[in-house]
N, C-alpha and C positions, 0 to 999 in steps of 0.2 A: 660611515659608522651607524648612522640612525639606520640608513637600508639592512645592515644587518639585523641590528636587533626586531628589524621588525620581523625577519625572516628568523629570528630563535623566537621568536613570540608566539607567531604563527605555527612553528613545529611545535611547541611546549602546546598549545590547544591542539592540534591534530593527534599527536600523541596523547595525551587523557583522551581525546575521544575514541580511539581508534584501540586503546589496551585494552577495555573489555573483549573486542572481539576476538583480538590476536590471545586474551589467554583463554576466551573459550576453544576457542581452535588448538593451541598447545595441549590443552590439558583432555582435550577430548583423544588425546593419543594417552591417555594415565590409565593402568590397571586397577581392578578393585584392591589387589594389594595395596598400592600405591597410595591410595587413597587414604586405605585406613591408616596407613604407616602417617601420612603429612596430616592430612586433613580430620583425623580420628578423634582431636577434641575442639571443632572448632566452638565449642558450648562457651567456652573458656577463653579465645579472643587468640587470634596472631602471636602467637611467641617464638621465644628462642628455641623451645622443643617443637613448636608447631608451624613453621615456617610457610611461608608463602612460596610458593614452589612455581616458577617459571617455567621451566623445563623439563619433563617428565626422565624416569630414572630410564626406563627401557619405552619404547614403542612401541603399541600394543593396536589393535582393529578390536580391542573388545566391547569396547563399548557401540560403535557402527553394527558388529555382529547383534547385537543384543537388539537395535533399532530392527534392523533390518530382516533378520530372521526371528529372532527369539521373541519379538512383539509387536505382532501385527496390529497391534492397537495403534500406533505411530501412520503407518502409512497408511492405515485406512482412513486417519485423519485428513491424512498430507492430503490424499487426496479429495476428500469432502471438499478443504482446503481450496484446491483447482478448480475445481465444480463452481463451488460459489463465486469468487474470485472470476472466472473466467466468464460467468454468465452476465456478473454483475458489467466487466467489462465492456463486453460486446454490447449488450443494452446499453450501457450508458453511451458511449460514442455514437452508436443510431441517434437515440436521443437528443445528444449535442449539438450534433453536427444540422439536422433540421431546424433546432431552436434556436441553434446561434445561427445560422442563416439567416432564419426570420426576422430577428431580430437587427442584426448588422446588416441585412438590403433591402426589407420593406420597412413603409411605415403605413402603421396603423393606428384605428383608435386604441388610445392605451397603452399604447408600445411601452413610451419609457417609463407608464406606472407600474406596466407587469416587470419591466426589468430591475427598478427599484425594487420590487417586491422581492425578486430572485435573488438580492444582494443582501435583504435582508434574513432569509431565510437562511440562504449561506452565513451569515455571520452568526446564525445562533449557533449554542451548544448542543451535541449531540442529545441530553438529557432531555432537553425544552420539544424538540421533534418527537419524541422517544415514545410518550403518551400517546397523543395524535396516531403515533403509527401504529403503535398497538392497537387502540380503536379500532382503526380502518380493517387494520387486517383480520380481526376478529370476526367486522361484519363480510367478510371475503371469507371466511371459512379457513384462512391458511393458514392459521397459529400451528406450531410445530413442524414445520415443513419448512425446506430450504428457501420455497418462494417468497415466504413472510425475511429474509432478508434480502435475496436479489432485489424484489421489483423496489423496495425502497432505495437499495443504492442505485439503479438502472434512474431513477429520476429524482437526483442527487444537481441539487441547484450549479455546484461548481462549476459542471463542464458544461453548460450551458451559458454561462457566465463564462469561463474561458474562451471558449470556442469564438462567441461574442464579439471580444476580446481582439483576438487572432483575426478572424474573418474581417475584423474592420480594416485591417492595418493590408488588405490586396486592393490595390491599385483600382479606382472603379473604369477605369478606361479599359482596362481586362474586359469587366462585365460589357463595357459597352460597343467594343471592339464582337465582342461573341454577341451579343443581340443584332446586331448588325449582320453578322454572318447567318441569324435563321435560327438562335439555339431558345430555347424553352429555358423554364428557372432550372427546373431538374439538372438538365442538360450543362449549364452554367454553373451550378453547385457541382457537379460531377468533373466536369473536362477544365473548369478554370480555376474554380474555390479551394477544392480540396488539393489538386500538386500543389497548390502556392501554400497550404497550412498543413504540412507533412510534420512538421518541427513540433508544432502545438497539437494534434493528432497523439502524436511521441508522446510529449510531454505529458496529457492528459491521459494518455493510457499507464504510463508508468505512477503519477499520483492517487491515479484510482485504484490501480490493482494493490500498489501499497495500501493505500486505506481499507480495502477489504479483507486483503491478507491479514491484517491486523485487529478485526473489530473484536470486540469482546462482549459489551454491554449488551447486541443488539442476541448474538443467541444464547445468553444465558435468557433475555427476558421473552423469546419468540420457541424456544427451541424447547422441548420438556425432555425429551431424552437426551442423559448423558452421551449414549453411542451414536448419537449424531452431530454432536458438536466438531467445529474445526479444529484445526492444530491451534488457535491462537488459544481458546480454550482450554484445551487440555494439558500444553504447559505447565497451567499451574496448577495442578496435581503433580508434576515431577519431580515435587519434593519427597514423595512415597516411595520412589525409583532408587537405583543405583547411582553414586554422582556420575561413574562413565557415561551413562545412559544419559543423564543431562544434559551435560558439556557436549557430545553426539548430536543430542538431538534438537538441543538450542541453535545449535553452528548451523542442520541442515534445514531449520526453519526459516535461516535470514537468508539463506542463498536465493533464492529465487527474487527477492526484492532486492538484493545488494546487485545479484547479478545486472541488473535492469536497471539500477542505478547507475554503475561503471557504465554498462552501454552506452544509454541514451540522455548520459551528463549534461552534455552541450543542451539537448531539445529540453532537458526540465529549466535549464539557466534562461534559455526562450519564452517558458511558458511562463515563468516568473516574472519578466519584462513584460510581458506584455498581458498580464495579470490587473496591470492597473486601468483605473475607471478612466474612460473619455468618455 
């Protein structure tokens, strides 16, 4: 009996979590009729005339057509979106993958004060770094430009501090097995380090491109043109929009990060394990 309830407990939280998305996805099938008919005074709050509508009356692509052709301002985003996201990525994992090496098979003077530092850094809040970067980037000349947010997520303490992480936890008989055979550190980071942290690779690539896909703060404060800002940006302007156009284009926002999520489930529960400090 306790095993069940804890299995209605469990579905009762999956469920609230999980209904936001399932009604933006339902209702991004609702026409602008539709809209006005249900949702036409929500000024006034949920009621018996203004119901909360699950299920749309008919099925409609209107609101997808309206994203997709009727307003190229959406994917131009999307894709800015990619761009950043994708650069920030790929920098960061170079990045990582050399400093948690460093870190988890040499030692040096400082090692674990620079790593302490790394952890501290990581645990501030984005606002506390926010200043600082501004700074820097100013005297770099890249304010307004997509670079003033890549290079700062590209050396983003996290996956260095994961990788870290990861790379400790391969067997050193591996390393010393390949040293013995004739191989270089390179060589040993490439052919033995990295298959054995494929999982935390995963992982780290799926939490970064989430966090980038998502940022907000950094280009309203780097970026001065509205028509260069990302999708996570321009969202909230889509209160100005049609609700179909919302619900549309909320849903095709998360997919790229949901999708990534479902994927590589298993490797972010990995990366989470082995997230912790030794």
């Amino acid at each position: 009996m306790r095993q069940y309830a804890k299995y209605l407990f469990l579905s009762v939280l999956a469920f609230a979590a999980l209904f936001p998305l399932f009604y933006t996805f339902v209702n991004s099938f609702m026409g602008a009729g539709e809209f006005n008919r249900y949702y036409g005074a929500l000024s006034v709050g949920i009621t018996r005339h203004n119901p909360l509508r699950i299920i749309p009356d008919w099925i409609t692509l209107e609101g997808y057509r309206e994203v997709f052709i009727s307003r190229p301002h959406y994917l131009m985003r999307f894709w800015s979106s990619m761009l950043i996201s994708g650069s920030i990525l790929v920098g960061q994992l170079v990045v990582a993958v050399l400093g948690g090496y460093a870190f988890s098979r040499f030692r040096f003077p400082g090692c674990n004060v620079l790593f302490f530092l790394i952890v501290l850094i990581m645990m501030m809040p984005l606002q506390v770094t926010l200043v600082p970067n501004f700074i820097i980037i100013e005297a770099l000349n890249l304010n307004g430009t997509y670079a003033a947010l890549i290079l700062p997520g590209i050396f983003s303490a996290f996956g260095v501090f994961l990788m870290r992480q990861v790379m400790q936890a391969v067997p050193l008989s591996l390393f010393e097995s390949a040293k013995l055979d004739g191989a270089k550190s390179f060589a040993a980071l490439w052919y033995v380090c990295l298959p054995n942290c494929k999982h935390g690779l995963a992982a780290l690539a799926v939490l970064n491109f989430a966090d980038s896909w998502n940022m907000v703060e950094q280009p309203l404060t780097f970026l001065h043109s509205a028509l260069r800002y990302p999708l996570s940006v321009y969202l909230i302007n889509f209160g100005s929009v049609p609700p179909e156009v919302v619900f549309a284009g909320g849903l095709l926002s998360v997919l790229p990060v949901m999708m990534l999520f479902l994927w590589f489930k298993d490797e972010i529960a990995f990366g989470i394990e082995y997230s912790v400090v030794r």
